[in-house]
N, C-alpha and C positions, 0 to 999 in steps of 0.2 A: 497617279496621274490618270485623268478619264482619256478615254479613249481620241474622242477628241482634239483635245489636248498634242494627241501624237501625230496630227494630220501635218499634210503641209503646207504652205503660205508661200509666194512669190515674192521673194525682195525683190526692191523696188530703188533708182536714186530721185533724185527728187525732179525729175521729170516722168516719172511713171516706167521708166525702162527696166527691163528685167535684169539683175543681176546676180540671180542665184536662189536659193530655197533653202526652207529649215522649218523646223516644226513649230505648229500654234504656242507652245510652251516656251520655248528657245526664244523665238521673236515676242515675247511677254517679259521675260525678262530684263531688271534694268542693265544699260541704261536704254534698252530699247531696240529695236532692229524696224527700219523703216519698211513697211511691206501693205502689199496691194489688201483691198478690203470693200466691200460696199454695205451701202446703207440705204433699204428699201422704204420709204412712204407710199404706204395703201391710200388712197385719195379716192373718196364716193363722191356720185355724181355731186352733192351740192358742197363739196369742197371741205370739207371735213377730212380730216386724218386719223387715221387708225395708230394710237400710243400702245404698247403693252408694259406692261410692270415685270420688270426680269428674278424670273425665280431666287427665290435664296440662298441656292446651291450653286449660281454661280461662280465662275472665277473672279470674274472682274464688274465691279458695281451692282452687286444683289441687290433686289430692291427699287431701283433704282425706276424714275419711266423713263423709255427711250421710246425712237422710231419702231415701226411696224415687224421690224426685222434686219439682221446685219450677219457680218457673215464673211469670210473670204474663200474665193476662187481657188480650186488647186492649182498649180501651176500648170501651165495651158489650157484651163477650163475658161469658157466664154463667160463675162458677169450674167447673160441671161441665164445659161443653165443652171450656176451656182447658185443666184437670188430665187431662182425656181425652188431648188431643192432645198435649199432653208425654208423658206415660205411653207414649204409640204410640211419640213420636217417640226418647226417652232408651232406652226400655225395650223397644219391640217389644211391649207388654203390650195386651191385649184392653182396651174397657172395664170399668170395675167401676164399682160400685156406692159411693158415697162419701155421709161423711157430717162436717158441717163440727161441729166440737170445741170450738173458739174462737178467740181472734183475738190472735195476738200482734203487739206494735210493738215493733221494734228498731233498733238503730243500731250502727254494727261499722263499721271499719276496717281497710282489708287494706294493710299496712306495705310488703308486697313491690311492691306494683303503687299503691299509690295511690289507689285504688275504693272509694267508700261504700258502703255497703247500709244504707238509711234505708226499713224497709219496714213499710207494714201489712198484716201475714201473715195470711192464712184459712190455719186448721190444717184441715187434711180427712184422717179416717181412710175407708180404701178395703178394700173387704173383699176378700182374694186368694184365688184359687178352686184348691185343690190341681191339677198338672197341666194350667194353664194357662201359655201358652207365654211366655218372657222370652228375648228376644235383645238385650240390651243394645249401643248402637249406641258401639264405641268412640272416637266423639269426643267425646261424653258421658261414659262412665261405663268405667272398667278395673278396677273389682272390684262383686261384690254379695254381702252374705249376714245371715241371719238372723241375731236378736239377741232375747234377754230381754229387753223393754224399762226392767226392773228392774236388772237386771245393766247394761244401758247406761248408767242415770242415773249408778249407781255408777262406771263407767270414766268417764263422763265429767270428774267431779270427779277422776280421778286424772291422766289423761290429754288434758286438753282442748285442747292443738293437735292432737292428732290428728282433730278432726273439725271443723265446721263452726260458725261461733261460733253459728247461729242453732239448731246440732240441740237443746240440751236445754231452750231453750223449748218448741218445738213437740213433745216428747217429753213434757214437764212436762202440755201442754194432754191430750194421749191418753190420761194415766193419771188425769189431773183435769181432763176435757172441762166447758165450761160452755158448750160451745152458742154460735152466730153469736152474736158478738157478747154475749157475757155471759149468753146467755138459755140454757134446754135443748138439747142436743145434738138435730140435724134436718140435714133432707136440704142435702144444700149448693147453695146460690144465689149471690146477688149484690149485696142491699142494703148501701148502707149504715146504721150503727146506732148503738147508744151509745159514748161514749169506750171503747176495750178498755185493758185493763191495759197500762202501757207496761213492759217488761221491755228498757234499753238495754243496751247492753253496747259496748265496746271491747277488740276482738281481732283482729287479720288483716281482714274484708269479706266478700261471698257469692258 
């Protein structure tokens, strides 16, 4: 088990409220354990997104392109700090500036390995500052590159093993943000809130 792996994750019911803790590894397996998580879009000025391709040493969907970055909070960690410290650690990437979208719940199945992803996802878009530095760490990430996020929705419907079963949720929330938790688009925190839209899905895992 990588180290990782041994961290810990915030259960969650399916209003975002806390109900306890357990490790990345424990809430991975089936038939799942529902727990907090977010999902970072780097976004440059002309509105372009930042995809990376997830190493092959992953646990859950190697290979695979997803969003810019993801990751869950330890328990009591604010989504900004976490989405920080991911970003440094996947990406090499400075802080930015983030701003939480909306809240997807999902459910996926990764066939090759066996791993659930039963998560309730803060979408956080991050604003990326031209000529800021990205050294992506490859046990992380072996590709990255901008994308139309328009043109993606479309590839994704044509394409969709090729990336991550959770990307065009949290894609869907960027182009149609409704803000923590169902309300206006705002700085990203860490309450819990009202039921978020459940968007399940069965495809591969995270």
């Amino acid at each position: 088990m990588t180290t990782r792996e041994k961290h810990l994750v915030e259960l969650v019911d399916d209003a975002g409220r806390p109900q306890g803790e357990t490790t990345v590894a424990a809430a991975h397996q089936p038939p799942g354990q529902l727990h907090r998580a977010f999902s970072v879009l780097l976004v440059a000025p002309d509105g372009r997104v930042l995809l990376q391709r997830r190493a092959p040493v992953k646990t859950r969907f190697p290979l695979r392109w997803a969003n810019s970055c993801c990751g869950h909070p330890t328990p009591g960690e604010s989504l900004v700090d976490a989405a920080n410290r991911r970003l440094h650690e996947e990406l090499g990437a400075d802080p930015v500036e983030l701003t939480e979208v909306g809240v997807y719940v999902y459910y996926a199945e990764d066939p090759a390995t066996g791993r659930v992803e039963f998560e309730y996802d803060h979408v956080l878009r991050g604003r990326f500052r031209p000529g800021s530095p990205l050294l992506p760490d490859p046990d992380e990430v072996t590709e990255l590159r901008w994308v139309d996020p328009v043109t993606l929705t479309a590839d994704l419907d044509t394409d969709p093993r090729a990336y991550a079963p959770w990307l065009g949720g949290v894609v869907n929330r960027l182009l149609a943000p409704s803000g923590p938790a169902g309300g206006p688009p705002g700085p990203a925190a860490n309450p819990p809130g009202p039921p978020a839209d459940d968007a399940s899905e069965r495809s591969g895992g995270r």
